[in-house]
N, C-alpha and C positions, 0 to 999 in steps of 0.2 A: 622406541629407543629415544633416550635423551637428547636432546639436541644438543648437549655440549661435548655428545660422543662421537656424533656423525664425523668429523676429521680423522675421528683415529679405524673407521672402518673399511677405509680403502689404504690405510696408512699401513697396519700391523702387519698386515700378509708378505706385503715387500719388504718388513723389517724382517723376515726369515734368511732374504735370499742369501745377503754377505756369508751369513754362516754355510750356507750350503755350500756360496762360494769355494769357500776356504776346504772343506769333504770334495768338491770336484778336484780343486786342485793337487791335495795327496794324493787324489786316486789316479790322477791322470799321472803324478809322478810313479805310484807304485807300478803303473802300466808301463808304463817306462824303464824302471827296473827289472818288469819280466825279460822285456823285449832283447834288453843288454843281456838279461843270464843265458837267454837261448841265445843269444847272436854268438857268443861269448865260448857256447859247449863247441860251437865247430871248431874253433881255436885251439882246444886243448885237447885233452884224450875223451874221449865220447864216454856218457854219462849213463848211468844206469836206465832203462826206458820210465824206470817208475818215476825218477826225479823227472824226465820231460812232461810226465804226464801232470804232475802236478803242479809243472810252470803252466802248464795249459787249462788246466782247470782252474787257475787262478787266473789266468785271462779272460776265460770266461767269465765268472766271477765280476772280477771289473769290468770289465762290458756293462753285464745287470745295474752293475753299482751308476755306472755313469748316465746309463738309461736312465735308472729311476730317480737321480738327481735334478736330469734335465727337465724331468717330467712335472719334479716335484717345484721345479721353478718355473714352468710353466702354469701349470695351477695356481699359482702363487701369484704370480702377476697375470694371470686372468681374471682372480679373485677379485684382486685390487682394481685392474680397470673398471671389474664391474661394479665394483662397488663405487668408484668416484662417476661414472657416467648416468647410474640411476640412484644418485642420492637421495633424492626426492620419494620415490618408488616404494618403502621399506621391509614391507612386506615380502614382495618376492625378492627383492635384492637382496634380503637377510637371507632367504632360504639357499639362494644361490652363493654365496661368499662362504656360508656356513659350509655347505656342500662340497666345494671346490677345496677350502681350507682345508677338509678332515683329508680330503683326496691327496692333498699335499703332503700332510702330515703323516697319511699311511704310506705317500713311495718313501719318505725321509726314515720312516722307522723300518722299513721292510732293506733298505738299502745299509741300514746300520748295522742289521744282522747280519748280511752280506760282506759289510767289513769283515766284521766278526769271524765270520766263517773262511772268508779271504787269509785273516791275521792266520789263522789255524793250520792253512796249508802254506803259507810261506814259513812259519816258524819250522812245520813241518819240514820239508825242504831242505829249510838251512840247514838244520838236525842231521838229515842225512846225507848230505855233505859233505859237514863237518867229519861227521862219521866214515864216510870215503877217504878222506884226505887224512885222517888217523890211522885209517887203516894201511894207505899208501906211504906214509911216515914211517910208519913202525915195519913193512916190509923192507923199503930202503934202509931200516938204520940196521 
């Protein structure tokens, strides 16, 4: 490795995290929003079982999501430590940085399908809902 590269290789791994940051943080909001729509069914007239079920499988859902977030910023700043503690080393501290980075970069893409699939049953959800509450509409009117 060049040496005018050795700084940026304990450096790169922790420029990931901010962004992760920011994916922890909607997720923790979107958990958040589960939590209010079930708190929320006991308050009104009780809801089809299939919409609870798919608050609930979207809790799950983000659970995964936040697991593999944490996970992937722990990699990430493992990475990095290792990489600034055995600079000197290159050899195996490439193998290991190289190693830990991909590890990172697979919870980060595995957790973004996870959105993905999360996005699918909340849109879901709302849909039938919505669909409830038209249906509820149009017997009162």
């Amino acid at each position: 490795m060049d040496l005018e590269m050795l700084p940026f290789a304990f450096i790169i791994p922790v420029s990931f995290i901010p962004g992760i940051a920011i994916l922890i943080v909607s997720t923790i909001n979107k958990r958040s929003n589960i939590y209010d729509a079930i708190s929320n069914y006991s308050h009104r007239q009780m809801p089809p079982e299939e919409l609870i079920l798919l608050q609930e499988k979207r809790l799950i859902i983000i659970h995964r999501i936040l697991t593999l977030l944490y996970l992937a910023v722990a990699f990430f700043s493992l990475s990095s430590f290792l990489g600034g503690l055995t600079i000197n080393e290159m050899d195996l501290n490439q193998v290991i940085m190289v190693v830990l980075l991909c590890v990172g970069i697979l919870f980060i893409t595995v957790a973004s399908f996870f959105l993905i699939y999360e996005s699918h049953l909340a849109t879901k959800a709302i849909i039938h809902e919505s669909a409830l509450r038209r249906k509820s509409l149009q017997n009162h009117a």
